[in-house]
C-alpha positions in Angstrom: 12.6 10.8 -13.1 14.9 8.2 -14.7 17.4 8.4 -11.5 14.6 7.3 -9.5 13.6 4.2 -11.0 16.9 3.7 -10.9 17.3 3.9 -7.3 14.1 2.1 -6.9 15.7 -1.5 -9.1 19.2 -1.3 -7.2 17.4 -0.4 -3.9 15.2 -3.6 -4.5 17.8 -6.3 -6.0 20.3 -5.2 -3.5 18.3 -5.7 -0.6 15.4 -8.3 -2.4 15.8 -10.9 0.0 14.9 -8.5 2.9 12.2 -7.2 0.8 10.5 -10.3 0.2 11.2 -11.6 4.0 9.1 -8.4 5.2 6.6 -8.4 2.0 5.4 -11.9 3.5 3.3 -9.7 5.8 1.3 -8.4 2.3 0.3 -12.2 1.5 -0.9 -12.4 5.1 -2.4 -9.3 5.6 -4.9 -10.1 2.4 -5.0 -14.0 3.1 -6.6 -12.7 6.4 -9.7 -11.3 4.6 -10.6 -14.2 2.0 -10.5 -16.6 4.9 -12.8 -14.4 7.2 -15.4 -14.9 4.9 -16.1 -11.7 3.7 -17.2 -11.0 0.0 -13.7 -10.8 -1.4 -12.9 -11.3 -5.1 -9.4 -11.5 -6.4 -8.5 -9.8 -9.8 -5.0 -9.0 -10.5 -3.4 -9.8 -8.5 -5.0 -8.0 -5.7 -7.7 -8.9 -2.8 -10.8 -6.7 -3.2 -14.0 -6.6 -1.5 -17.5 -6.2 -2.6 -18.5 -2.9 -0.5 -22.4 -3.2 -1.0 -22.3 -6.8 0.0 -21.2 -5.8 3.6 -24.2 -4.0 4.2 -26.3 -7.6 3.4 -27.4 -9.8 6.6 -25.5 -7.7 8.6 -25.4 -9.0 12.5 -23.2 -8.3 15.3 -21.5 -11.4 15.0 -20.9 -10.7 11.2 -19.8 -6.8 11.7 -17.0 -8.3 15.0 -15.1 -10.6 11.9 -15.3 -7.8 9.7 -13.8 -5.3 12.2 -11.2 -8.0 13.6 -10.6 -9.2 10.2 -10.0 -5.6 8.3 -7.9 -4.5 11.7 -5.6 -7.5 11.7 -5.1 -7.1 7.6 -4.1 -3.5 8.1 -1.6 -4.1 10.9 0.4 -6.7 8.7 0.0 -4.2 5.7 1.5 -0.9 8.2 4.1 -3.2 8.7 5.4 -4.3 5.5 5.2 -1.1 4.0 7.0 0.6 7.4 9.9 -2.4 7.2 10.1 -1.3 3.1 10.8 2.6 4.0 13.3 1.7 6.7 15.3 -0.5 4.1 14.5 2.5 1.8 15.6 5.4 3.5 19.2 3.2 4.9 20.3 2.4 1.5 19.7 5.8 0.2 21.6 6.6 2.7 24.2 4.3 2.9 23.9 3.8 6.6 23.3 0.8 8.7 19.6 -0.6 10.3 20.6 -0.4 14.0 18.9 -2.1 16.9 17.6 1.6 17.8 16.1 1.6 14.3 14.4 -1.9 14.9 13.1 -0.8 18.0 11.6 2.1 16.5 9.2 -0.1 13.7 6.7 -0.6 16.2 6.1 2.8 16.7 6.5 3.8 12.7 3.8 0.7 12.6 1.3 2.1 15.3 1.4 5.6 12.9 1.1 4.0 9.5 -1.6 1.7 11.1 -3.7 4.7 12.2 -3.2 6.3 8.3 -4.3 3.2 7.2 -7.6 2.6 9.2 -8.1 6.4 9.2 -8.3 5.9 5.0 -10.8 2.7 5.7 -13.0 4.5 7.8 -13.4 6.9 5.1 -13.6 4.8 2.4 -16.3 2.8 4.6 -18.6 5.9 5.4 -18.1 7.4 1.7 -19.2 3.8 0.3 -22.1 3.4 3.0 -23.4 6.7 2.2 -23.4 6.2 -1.3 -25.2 2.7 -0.3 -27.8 4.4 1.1 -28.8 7.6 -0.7 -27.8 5.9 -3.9 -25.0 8.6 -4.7 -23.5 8.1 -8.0 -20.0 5.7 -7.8 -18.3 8.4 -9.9 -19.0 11.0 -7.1 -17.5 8.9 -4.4 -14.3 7.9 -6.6 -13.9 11.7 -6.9 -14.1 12.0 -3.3 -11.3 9.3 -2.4 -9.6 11.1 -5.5 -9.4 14.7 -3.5 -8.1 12.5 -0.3 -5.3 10.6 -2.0 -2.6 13.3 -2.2 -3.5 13.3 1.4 -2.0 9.8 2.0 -0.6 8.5 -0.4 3.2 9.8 1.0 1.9 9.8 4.6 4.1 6.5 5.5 7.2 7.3 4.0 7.2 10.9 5.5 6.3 9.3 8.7 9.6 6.5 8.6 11.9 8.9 6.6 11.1 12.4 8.2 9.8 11.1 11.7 7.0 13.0 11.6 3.5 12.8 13.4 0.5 11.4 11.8 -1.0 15.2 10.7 2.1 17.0 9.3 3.0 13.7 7.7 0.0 13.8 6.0 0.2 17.7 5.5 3.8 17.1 3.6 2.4 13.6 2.0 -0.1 16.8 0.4 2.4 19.1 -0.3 4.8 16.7 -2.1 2.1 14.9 -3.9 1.1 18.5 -5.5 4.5 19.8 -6.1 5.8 16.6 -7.4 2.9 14.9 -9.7 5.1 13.1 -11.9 6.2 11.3 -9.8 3.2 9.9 -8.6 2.1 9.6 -12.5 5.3 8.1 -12.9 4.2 5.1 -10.0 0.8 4.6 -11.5 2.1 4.2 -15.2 4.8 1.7 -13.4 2.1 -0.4 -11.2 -0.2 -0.7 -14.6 2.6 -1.9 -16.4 4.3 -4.5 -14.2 0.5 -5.8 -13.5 -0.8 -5.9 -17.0 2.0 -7.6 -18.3 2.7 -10.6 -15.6 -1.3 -10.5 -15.4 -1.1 -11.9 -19.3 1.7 -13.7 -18.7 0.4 -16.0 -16.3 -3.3 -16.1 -17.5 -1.1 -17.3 -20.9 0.9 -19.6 -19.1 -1.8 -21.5 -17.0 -5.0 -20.1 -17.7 -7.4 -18.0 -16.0 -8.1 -19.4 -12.6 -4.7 -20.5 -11.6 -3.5 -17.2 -12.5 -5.3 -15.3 -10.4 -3.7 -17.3 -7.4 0.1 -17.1 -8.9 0.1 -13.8 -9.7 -1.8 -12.9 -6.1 1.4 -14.6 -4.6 3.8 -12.9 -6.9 2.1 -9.6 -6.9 2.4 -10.0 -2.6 6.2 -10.8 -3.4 7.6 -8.7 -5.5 5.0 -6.1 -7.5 3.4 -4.3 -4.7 6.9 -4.7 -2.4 8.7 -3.1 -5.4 5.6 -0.1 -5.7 6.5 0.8 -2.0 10.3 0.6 -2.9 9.4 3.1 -6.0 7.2 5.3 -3.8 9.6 5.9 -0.9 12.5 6.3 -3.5 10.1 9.6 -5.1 9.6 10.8 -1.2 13.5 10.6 -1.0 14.5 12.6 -4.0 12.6 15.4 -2.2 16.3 16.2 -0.7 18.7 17.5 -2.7 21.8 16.0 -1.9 20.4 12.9 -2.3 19.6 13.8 -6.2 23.1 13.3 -7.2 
């Protein structure tokens, strides 16, 4: 597993400027929902909402931001984390990004979009369900658990093995199962890098104005880097690209 976080830091400096041109998308895509007005709390580093406190004084004018809002945030995120794999899957492979290539990120962005609403419109129901009959949190975490593997590779088998939407997320599956590590390998990464700038910057200046530093530097170079680590994993899936 070392040879991929390898690959992951040279992939990233060697391209960072790229990376952080694209990974200006993230800082829109969750600037988007704190200034629609939705109950949004930032901790982190990251944008999160408060799911029960959709469902209060709901109206049709309040449901239309939400649905514009979370649409227009998911679009920027599909593509910055599309623009990521392509830069990914180029230098792993030591060929150039060619107009035909560029061409082809809206439709790589149209796929990963769909993933991503497909994974809100789950997550929705699953929380307004659990809003509603009261199911226990810990049941509907278990639920998102079992869909996970199901996603979690679906863009970078979409961008690096041109697949459609289903068998990407059929081999996003399939690779998550066979190849746990690595993904336990990501989610000991991401808790690192986040804990420790986290407590850096809440050293450095304090509670509130480190939640908005590290948002911007957890937009530019944390979660950018995550994608970079993740595609790299997907990558080492073919073995003469292990050497």
């Amino acid at each position: 597993m070392a040879n991929i976080l390898k690959y992951a830091v040279d992939t990233y400096k060697n391209n960072i400027y790229l990376i952080s041109l694209f990974s200006i998308s993230f800082i829109i895509a969750f600037l988007i929902l704190i200034f629609a007005s939705l109950p949004t709390y930032s901790d982190a580093g990251g944008i999160f909402l408060r799911m029960q406190s959709l469902f209060y004084n709901m109206n049709w004018l309040n449901t239309s931001i939400i649905i514009i809002a979370v649409l227009l945030s998911l679009l920027f995120l599909s593509f910055a984390i599309v623009a990521i794999n392509v830069i990914v899957k180029h230098s792993r492979t030591s060929t150039k990004i060619t107009r035909e290539v560029i061409k082809g990120l809206e439709l790589y962005t149209a796929k990963v979009f769909i993933v991503l609403l497909l994974f809100t419109i789950i997550f929705g129901l699953i929380s307004f369900i659990n809003y509603l009959l009261g199911i226990s949190s810990l049941l509907s975490s278990l639920i998102i658990l079992v869909l996970t593997p199901f996603f979690f590779y679906t863009p970078s088998s979409i961008v690096i093995d041109d697949l459609r939407i289903v068998r990407a997320m059929n081999m996003s599956a399939r690779f998550f199962i066979t190849r746990l590590h690595y993904f336990l390998l990501w989610l000991v990464i991401a808790i690192i890098l986040v804990s420790v700038f986290d407590f850096i910057f809440i050293a450095i200046s304090g509670t509130f104005l480190s939640r908005f530093i590290m948002f911007i530097f957890n937009s530019l170079f944390i979660l950018p880097f995550l994608v970079v680590l993740q595609s790299q994993s997907y990558m080492n899936r073919f073995s003469l690209l292990k050497r």
